[in-house]
C-alpha positions as CSV (number, residue, x, y, z in Angstrom):
1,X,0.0,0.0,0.0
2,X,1.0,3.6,-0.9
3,X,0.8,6.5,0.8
4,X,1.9,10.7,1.3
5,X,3.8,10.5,4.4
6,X,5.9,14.0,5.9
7,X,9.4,12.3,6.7
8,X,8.0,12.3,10.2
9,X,5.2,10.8,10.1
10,X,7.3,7.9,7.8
11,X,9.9,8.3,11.1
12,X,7.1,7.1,13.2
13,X,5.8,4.5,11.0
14,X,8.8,3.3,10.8
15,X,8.9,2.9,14.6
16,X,5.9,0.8,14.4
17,X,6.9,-1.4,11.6
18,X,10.4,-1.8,13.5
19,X,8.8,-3.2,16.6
20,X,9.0,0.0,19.2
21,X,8.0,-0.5,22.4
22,X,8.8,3.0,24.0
23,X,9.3,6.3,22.3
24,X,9.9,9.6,23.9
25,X,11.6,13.1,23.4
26,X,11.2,16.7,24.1
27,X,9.4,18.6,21.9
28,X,11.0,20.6,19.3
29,X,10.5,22.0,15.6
30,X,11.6,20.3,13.3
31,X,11.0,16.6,15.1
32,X,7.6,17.7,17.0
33,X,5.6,15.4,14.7
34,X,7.2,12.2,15.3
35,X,6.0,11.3,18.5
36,X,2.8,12.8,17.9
37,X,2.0,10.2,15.1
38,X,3.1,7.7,17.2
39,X,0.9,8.6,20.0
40,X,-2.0,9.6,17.3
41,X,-1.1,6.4,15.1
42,X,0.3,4.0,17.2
43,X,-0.8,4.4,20.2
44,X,-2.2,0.6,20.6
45,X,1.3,-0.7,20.0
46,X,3.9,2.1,21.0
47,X,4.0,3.3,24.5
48,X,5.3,7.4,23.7
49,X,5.9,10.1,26.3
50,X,7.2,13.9,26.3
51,X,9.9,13.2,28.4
52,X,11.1,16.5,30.8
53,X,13.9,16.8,29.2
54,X,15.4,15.0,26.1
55,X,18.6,13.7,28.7
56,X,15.4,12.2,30.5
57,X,14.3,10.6,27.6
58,X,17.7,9.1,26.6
59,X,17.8,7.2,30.0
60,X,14.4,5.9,29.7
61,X,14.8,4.4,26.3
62,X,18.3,3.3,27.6
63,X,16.5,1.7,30.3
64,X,13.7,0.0,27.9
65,X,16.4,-1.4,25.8
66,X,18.5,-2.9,28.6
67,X,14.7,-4.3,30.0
68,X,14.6,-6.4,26.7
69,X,12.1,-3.8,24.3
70,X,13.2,-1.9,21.5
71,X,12.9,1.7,22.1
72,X,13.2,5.2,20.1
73,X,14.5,8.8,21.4
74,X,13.4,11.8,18.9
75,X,14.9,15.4,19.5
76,X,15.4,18.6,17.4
77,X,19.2,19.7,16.6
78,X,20.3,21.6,20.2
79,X,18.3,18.6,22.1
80,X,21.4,16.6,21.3
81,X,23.4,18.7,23.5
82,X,21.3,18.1,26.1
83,X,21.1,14.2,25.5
84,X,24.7,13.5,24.8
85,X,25.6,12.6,28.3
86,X,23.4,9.8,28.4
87,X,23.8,8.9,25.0
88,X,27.5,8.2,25.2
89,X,27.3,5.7,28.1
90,X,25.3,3.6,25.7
91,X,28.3,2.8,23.0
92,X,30.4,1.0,26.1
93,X,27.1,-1.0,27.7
94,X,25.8,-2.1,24.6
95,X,21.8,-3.2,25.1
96,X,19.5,-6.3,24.8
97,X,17.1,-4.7,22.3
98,X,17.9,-2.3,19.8
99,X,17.4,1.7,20.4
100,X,17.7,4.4,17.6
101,X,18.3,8.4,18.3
102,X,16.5,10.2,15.3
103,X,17.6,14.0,15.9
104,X,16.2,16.8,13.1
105,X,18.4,19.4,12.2
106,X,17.5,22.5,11.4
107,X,19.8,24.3,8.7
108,X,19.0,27.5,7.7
109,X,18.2,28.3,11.3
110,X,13.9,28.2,10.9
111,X,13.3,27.6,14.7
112,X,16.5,26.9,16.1
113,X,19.3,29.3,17.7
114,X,22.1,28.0,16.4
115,X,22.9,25.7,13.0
116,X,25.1,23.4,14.8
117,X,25.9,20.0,12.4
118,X,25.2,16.6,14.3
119,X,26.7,14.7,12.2
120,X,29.9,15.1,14.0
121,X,28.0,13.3,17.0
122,X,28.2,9.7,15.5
123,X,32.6,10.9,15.8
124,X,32.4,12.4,18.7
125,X,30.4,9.4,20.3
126,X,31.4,5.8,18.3
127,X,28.1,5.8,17.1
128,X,27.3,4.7,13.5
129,X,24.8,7.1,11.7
130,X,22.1,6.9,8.9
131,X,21.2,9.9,6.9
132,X,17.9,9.1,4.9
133,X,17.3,11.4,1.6
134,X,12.8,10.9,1.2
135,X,10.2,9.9,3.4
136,X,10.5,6.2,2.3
137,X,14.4,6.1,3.8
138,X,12.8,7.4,6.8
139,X,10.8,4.8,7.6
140,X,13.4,1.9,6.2
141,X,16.3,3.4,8.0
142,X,14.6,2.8,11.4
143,X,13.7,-0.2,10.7
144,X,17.2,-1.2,10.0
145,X,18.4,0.4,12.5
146,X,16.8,-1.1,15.0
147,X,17.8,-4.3,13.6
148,X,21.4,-3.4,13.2
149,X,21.5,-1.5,17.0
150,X,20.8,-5.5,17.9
151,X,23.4,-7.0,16.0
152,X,25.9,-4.4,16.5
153,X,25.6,-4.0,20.1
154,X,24.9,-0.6,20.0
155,X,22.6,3.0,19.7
156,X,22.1,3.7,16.2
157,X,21.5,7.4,15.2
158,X,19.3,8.7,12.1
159,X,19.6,12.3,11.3
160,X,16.8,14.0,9.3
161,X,16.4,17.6,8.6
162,X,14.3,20.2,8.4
163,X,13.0,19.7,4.7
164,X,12.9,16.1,4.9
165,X,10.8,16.2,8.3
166,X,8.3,18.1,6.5
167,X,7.8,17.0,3.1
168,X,6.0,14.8,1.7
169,X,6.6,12.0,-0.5
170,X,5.4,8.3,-1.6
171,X,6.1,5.6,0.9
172,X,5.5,1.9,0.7
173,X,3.6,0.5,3.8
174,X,4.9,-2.5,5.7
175,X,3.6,-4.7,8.6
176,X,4.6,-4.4,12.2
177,X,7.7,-6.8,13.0
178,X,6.5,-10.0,15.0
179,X,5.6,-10.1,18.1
180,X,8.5,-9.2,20.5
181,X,8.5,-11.4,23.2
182,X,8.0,-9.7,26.7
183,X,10.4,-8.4,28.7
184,X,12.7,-11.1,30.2
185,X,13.5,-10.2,34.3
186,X,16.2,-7.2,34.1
187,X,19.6,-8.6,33.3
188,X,21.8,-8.9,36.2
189,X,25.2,-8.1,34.0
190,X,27.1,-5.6,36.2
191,X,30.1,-5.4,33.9
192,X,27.9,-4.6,30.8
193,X,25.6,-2.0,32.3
194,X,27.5,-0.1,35.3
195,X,29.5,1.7,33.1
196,X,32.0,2.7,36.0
197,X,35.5,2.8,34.6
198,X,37.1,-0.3,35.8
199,X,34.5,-2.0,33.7
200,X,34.2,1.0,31.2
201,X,37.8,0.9,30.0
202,X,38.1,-2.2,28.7
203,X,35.1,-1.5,26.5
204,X,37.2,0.8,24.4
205,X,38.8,-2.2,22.6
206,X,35.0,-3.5,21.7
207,X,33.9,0.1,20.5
208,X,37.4,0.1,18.4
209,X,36.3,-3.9,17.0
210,X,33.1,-3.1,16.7
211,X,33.6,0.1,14.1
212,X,35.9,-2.1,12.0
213,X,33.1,-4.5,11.6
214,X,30.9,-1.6,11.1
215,X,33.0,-0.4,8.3
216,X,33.0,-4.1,6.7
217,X,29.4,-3.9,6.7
218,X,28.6,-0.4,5.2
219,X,30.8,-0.9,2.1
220,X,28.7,-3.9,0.6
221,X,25.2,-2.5,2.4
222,X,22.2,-1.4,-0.1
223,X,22.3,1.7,2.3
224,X,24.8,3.0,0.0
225,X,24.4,3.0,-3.5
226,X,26.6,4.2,-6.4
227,X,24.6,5.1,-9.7
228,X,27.1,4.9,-13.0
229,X,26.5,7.7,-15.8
230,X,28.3,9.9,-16.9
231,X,32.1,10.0,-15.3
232,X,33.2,12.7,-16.1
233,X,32.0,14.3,-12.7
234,X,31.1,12.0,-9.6
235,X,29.3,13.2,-6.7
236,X,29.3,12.2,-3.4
237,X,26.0,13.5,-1.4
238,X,23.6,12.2,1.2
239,X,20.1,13.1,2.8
240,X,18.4,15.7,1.0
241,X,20.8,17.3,-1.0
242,X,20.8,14.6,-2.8
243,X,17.8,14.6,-4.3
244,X,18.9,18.3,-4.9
245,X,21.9,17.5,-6.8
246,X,20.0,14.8,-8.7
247,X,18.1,17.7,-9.8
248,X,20.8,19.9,-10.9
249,X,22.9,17.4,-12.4
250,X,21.1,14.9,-13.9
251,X,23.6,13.0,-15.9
252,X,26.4,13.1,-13.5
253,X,27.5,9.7,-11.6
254,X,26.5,9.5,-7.9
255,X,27.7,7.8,-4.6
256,X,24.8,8.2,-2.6
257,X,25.8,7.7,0.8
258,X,23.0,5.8,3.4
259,X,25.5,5.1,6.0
260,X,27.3,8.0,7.1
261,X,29.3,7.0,9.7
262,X,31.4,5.0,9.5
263,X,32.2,5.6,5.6
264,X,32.6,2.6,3.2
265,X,36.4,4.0,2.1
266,X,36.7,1.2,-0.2
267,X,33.8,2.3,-2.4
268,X,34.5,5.6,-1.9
269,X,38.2,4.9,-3.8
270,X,36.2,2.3,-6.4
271,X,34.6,5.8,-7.1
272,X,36.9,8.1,-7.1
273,X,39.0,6.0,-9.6
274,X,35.7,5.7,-12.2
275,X,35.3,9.9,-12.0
276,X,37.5,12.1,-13.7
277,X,36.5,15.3,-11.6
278,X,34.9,14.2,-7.9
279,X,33.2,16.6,-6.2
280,X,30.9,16.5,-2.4
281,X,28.1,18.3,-2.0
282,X,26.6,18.5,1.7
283,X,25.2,21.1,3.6
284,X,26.9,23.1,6.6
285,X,30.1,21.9,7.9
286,X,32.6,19.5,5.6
287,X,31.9,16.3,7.3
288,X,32.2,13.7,4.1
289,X,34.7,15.9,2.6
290,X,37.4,16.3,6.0
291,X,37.2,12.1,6.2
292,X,37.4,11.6,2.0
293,X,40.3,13.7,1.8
294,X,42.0,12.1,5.2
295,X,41.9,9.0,2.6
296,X,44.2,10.5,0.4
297,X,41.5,11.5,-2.1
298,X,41.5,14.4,-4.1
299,X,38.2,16.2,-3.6
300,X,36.4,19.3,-4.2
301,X,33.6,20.6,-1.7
302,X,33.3,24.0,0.1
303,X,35.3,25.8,-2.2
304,X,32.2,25.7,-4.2
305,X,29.4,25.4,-1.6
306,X,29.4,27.3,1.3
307,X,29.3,25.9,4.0
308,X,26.1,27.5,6.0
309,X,22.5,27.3,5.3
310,X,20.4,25.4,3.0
311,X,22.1,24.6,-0.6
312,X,18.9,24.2,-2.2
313,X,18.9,23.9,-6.0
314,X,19.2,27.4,-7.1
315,X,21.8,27.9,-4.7
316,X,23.7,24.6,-6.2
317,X,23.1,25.9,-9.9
318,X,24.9,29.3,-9.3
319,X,27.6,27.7,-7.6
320,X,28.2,25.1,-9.5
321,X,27.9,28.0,-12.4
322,X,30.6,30.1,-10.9
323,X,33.1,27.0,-9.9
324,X,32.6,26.3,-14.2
325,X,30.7,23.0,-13.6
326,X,27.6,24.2,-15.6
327,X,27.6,26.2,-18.1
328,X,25.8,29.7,-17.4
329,X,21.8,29.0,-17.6
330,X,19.9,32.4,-19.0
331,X,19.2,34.9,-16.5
332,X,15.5,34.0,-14.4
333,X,12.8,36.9,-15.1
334,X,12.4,38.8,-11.9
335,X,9.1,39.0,-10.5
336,X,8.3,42.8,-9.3
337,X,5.7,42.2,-6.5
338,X,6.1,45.9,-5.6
339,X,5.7,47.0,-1.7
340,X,4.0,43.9,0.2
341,X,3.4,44.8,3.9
342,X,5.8,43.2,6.4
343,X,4.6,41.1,9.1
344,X,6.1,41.6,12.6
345,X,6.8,38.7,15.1
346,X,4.2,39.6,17.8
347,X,2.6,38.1,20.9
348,X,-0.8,36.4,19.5
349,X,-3.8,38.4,21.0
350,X,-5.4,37.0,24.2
351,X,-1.5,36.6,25.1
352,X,-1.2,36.2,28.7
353,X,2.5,37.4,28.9
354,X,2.0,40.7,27.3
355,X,1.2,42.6,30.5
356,X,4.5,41.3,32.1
357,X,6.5,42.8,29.4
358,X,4.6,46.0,29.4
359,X,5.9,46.2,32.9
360,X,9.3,45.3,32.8
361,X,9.4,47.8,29.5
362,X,8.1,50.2,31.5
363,X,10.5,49.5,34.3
364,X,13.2,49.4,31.9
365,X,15.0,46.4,34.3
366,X,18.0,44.1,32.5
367,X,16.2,40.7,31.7
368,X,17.7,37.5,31.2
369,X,15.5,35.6,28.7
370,X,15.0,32.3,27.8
371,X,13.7,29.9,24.9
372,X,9.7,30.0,24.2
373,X,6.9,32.3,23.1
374,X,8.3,34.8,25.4
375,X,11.3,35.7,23.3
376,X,9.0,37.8,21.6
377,X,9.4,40.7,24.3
378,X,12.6,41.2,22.7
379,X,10.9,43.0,20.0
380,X,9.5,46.2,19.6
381,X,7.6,47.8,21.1
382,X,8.7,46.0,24.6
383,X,12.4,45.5,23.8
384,X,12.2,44.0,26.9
385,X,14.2,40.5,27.1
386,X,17.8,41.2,26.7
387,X,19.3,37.8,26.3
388,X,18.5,34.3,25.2
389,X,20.8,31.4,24.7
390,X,19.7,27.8,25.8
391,X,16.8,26.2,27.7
392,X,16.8,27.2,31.4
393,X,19.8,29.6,30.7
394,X,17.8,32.6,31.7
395,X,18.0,31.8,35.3
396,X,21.5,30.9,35.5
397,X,22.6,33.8,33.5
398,X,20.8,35.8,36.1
399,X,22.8,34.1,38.8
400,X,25.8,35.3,37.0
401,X,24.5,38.9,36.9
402,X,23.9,38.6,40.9
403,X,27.2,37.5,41.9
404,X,28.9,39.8,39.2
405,X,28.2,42.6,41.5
406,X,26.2,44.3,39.0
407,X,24.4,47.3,40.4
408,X,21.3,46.9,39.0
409,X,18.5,44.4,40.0
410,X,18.0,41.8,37.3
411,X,15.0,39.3,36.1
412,X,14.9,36.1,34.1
413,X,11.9,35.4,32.5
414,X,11.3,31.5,31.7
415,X,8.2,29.5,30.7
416,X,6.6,26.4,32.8
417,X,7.5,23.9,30.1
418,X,11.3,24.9,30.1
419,X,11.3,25.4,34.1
420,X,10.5,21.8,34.2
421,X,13.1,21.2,31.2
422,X,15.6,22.9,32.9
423,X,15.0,25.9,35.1
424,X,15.0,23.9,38.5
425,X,18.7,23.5,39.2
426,X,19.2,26.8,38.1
427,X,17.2,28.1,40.3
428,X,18.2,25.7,43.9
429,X,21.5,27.2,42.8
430,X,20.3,30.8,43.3
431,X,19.0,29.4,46.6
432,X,21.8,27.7,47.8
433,X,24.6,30.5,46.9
434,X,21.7,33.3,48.1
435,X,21.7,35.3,44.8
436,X,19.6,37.9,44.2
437,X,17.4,38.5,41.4
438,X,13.3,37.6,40.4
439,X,12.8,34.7,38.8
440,X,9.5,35.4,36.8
441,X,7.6,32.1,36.1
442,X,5.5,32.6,33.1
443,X,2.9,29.7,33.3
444,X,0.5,29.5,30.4
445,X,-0.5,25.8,31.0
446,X,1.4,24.5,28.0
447,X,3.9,24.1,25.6
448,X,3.1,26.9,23.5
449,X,6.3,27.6,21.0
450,X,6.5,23.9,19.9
451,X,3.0,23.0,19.0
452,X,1.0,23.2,22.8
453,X,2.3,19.9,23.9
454,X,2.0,18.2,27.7
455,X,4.6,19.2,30.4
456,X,4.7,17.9,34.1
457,X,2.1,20.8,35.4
458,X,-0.3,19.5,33.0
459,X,-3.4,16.6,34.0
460,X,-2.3,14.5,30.5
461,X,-0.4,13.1,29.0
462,X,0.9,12.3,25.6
463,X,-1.1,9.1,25.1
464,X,-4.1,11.3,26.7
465,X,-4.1,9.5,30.3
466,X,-4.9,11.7,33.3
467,X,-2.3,12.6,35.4
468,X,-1.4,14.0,38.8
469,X,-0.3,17.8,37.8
470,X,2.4,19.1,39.5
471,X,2.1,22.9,41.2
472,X,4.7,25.1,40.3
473,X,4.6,27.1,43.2
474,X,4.2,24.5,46.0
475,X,7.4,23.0,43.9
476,X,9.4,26.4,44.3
477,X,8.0,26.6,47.7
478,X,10.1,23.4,48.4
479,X,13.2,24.7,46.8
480,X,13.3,26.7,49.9
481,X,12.8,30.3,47.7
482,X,10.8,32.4,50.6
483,X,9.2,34.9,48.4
484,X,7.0,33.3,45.9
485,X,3.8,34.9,44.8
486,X,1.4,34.3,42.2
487,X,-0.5,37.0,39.8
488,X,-3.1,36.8,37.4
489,X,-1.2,36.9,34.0
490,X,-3.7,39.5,33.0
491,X,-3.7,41.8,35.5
492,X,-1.2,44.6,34.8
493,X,-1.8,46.7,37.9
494,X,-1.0,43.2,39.3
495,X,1.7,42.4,37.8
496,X,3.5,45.7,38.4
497,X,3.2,45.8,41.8
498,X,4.1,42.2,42.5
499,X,6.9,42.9,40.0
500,X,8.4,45.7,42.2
501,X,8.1,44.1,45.5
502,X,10.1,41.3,43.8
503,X,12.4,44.3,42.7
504,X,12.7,44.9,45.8
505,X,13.2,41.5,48.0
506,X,16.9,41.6,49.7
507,X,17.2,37.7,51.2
508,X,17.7,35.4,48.0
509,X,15.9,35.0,44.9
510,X,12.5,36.2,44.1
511,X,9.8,34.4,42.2
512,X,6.9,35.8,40.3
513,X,4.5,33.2,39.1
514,X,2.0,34.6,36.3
515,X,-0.9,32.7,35.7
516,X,-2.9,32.7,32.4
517,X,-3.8,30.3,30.1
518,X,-2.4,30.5,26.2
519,X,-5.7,31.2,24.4
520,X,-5.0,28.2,22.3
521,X,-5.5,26.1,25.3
522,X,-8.2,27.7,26.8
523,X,-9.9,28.4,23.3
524,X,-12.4,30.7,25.5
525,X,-12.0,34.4,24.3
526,X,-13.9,36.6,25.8
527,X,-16.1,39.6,23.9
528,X,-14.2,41.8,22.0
529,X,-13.1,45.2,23.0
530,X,-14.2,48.8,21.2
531,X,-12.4,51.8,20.8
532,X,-14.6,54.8,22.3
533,X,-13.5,58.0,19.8
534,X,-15.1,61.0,21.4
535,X,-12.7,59.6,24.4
536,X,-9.4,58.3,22.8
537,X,-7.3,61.1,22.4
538,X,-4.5,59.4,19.7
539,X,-2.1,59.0,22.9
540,X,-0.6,55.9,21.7
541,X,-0.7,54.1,24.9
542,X,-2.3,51.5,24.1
543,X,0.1,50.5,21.1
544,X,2.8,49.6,23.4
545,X,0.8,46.5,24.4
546,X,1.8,44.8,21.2
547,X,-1.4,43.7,20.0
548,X,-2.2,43.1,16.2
549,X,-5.8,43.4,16.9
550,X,-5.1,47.3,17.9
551,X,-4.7,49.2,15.0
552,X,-4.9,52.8,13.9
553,X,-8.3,54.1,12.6
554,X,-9.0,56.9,9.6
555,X,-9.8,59.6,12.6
556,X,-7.3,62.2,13.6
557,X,-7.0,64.0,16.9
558,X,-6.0,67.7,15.2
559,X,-4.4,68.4,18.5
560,X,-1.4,66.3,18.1
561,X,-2.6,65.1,14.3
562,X,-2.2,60.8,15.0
563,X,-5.0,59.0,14.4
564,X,-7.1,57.3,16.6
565,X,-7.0,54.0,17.9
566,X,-9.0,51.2,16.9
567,X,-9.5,47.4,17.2
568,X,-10.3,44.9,15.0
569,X,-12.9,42.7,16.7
570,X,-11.8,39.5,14.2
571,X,-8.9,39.6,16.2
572,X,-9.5,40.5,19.6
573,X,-9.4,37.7,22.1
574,X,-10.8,40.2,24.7
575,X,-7.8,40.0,27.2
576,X,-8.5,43.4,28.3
577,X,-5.0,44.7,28.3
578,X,-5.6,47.5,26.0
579,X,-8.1,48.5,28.5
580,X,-6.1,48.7,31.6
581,X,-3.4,50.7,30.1
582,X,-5.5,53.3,28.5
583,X,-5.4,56.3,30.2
584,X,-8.1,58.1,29.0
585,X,-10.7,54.9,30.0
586,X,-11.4,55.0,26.3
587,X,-11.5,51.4,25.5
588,X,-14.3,49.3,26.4
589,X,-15.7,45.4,26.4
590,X,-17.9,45.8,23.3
591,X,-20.9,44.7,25.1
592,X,-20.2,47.5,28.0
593,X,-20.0,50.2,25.0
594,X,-23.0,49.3,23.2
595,X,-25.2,48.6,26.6
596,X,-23.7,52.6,27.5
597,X,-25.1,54.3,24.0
């Protein structure tokens, strides 16, 4: 049977077909999908959880695997950071059921803060890598590699990308593997799976026998493939920019490579010696082309593509162009679509954190920011976060400032999902070395940025079973913080003044906990809001809220000649922010407006 599958949803099928038992992550575009399908899909079959963290979820499929189940971790780019402890015990303990990493990278930086290249992982770690090039590779590779984890002993990892995760292609459907039988008692090996380093270091010897038999098996495997045309120019790609370079240069000879890591040098010299000119094409950093020319092999690469963001075709036909590979194609017809209104990156309206950064703009206090919807106070007209580097950075960053003996009072702002991620040892370290600083808590009941998916102070779970929620502030209460307070997200009267007492607490760090539900969780907006005009006297105020659903009207105030607020009731979620900030009491609750004339 055939079928349109995104390469994630052909991830998770694959999953299925390979016999997964457990499957878990941290959410994060572009690998968000996976586990969904599997929990939407699968469900009957796969056991899959949003893990707290993505370290988390490497130790519980490590633990799955060593119970006798095959298991799957999912994670986007920067997860693998956070992962990589626990993935790199798993090389020197080996597993009784096979286990497959799949992370998604994101080049071209869509959703991510940083480009980094994971390939260098499966180096860095001993760990043998698949890189599939269409949605049917996804769902084969993990499949194999499940299989192959088994044979070899070991993690496999599968790394996907941005356009592959969310294109579509053709995929042939499969059955689930048979039965797996259930899990035999735990193994009582010590020497296998304590990985202390009297038993650790003589593992090293495995590892080193184990990627020589690895290397055996990728030079005859069908996950490499070599296509014979025209030899004049060979090229060696993998993943998507192979189907790219297929594109561009159709009657060139290809190694595509399946198996990344290790490479099949053997075949990789067979080629080279068939090919007159030999060229790589990959995207970001030189990762086939450093180990093909540490074989000796001469090799051209980044001196033609550069080596950040996506090479996508037209990218590849103008360098190729320049680097005289292809002759120079006629000049594309330009499209004038004249002056098309930008969009700005705004809070949604009905946003429960746009009355906390109306009052730290206003207080105009240094913040510390970290990774979610919140980032967006760091844009006009709040400009109102002034950092943000990696999940739960914000409050440890804000440590820093504390003990740097900065003069000014500082806040980190940091969402409920990532203080579960990784904002609580942060913050018992601000305890425990008594910094200073407010810690505000933004909790919006949700994972907002990444798709609104379950976290630990949420009632369900991924597979949609009621759970025990967990209170944030009874759980910062017991970090020993002694001034902990919660607001209505809403409220900005609220908010300010909690905000300044917070400002203002000498003994330890201060948390602010505000409370408001996203409004896609809630899905309850309230009646729209109306602009009064005899009242509204152009002030502006109420454009510092950052709302799209206040705009300007056609009227003028010929006093200071602006126009006039008004608010577009199609967007309006009926928050009331606007309202509270207006200083002339101009805006009102539709229904209030139309009940007064």
């Amino acid at each position: 049977m055939k079928v349109l599958l995104t390469g994630n949803e052909a991830i998770a099928r694959g999953a299925f077909e390979g016999g997964v038992a457990v499957a878990c992550g941290y959410p994060g575009t572009p690998s968000s999908e996976i586990l969904e399908t599997v929990a939407r899909d699968y469900r009957d079959s796969v056991y899959a959880e949003w893990s707290v963290n993505e370290k988390v979820a490497m130790d519980v499929a490590a633990g799955a695997s060593y119970s006798g189940v095959r298991s799957m971790v999912t994670t986007k780019l920067v997860g693998m950071n956070v992962l990589s402890d626990s993935l790199f015990y798993l090389p020197y303990t080996g597993l009784e059921a096979g286990l497959v990493v799949v992370v998604c990278d994101d080049t071209g930086m869509f959703s991510s803060q940083n480009e980094q290249d994971n390939r260098w992982y499966s180096i860095l770690g001993k760990i043998p890598m698949l890189e599939p090039s269409d949605s049917q590779e996804c769902k084969d590779m993990v499949v194999e590699a499940l299989r192959l984890s088994e044979r070899f002993d070991t993690p496999f990892l599968i790394r996907s990308e941005m356009r592959i995760a969310h294109s579509k292609s053709e995929v042939i459907l499969g059955e689930r593997e048979k039965e797996i039988p259930l899990p035999k008692n735990f193994p009582r090996d010590i020497q296998k799976y304590n990985c202390n380093a009297l038993f650790a270091r003589k593992k090293r010897e495995v590892i080193v026998r184990r990627f020589h038999d690895l290397k055996e098996f990728s030079e005859t495997s069908n996950l490499n493939r070599v296509i014979l045309q025209d030899t004049q120019m060979g090229i060696i790609s993998s993943g998507i920019v192979y189907e790219y370079a297929r594109e561009v240069f159709p009657s060139a000879s290809f190694l595509k490579l399946g198996m990344i890591h290790p490479l099949p040098e053997r075949l990789i010299r067979d080629f080279a010696k068939r090919c007159k000119t030999l060229i790589v094409i990959e995207q970001l950093d030189p990762f086939l082309e450093t180990q093909i020319k540490a074989l000796g092999i001469e090799v051209k690469g980044k001196e033609i593509f550069p080596p950040y963001d996506e090479i996508l075709p037209e990218k590849m036909r103008e360098c190729a162009e320049k680097a005289g590979l292809l002759k120079p194609s006629s000049p594309k017809k330009v499209i004038d679509l004249g002056d098309l209104p930008t969009r700005a990156a705004v809070f949604c309206p009905g946003c429960p954190h746009r009355a906390t950064f109306y009052a730290l703009s206003k207080l105009k206090v240094p913040v510390m920011g970290d990774i979610g919807c919140y980032n967006l106070g760091s844009l006009p007209p709040f400009n109102a976060q002034h950092t943000m580097g990696s999940m739960g950075a914000s409050i440890g960053q804000l440590h820093g400032v504390s003990v740097s003996g900065c003069p000014e009072r500082a806040v980190a702002t940091i969402g409920d999902s990532t203080f579960f991620h990784a904002g609580m040892p942060p913050l018992v370290n601000m305890v425990h070395n008594r910094s200073k600083g407010v810690v505000i808590l933004m909790d919006n009941s949700t994972t907002a940025m990444t798709g609104h998916q379950d976290h630990p102070g949420m009632n369900k779970t991924l597979m949609g079973v009621s759970t025990e929620r967990v209170d944030i502030q009874q759980l910062v209460e017991a970090m020993k913080v002694k001034f902990v307070k919660s607001v209505n997200a809403f409220d900005v009267k609220e908010v300010e003044n909690t905000l300044k007492e917070c400002l203002a607490w000498d003994d330890g760090p201060a948390v602010m906990i505000t409370k408001g539900e996203c409004i896609f969780v809630s899905r309850k907006p309230k009646p729209a809001y109306s602009v009064d005009l005899n009242k509204c006297v152009a002030c502006e105020t109420c454009l510092k809220v950052g709302c799209s659903a206040v705009v300007k009207s056609e009227e003028v105030n010929p006093k200071n000649k602006r126009k006039k607020a008004r608010i577009d009731p199609v967007l309006c979620n009926g928050c009331g922010v606007c309202s509270q900030v207006c200083p002339t009491g101009a805006i009102f609750q539709t229904q209030e407006l139309e009940a007064k004339e």
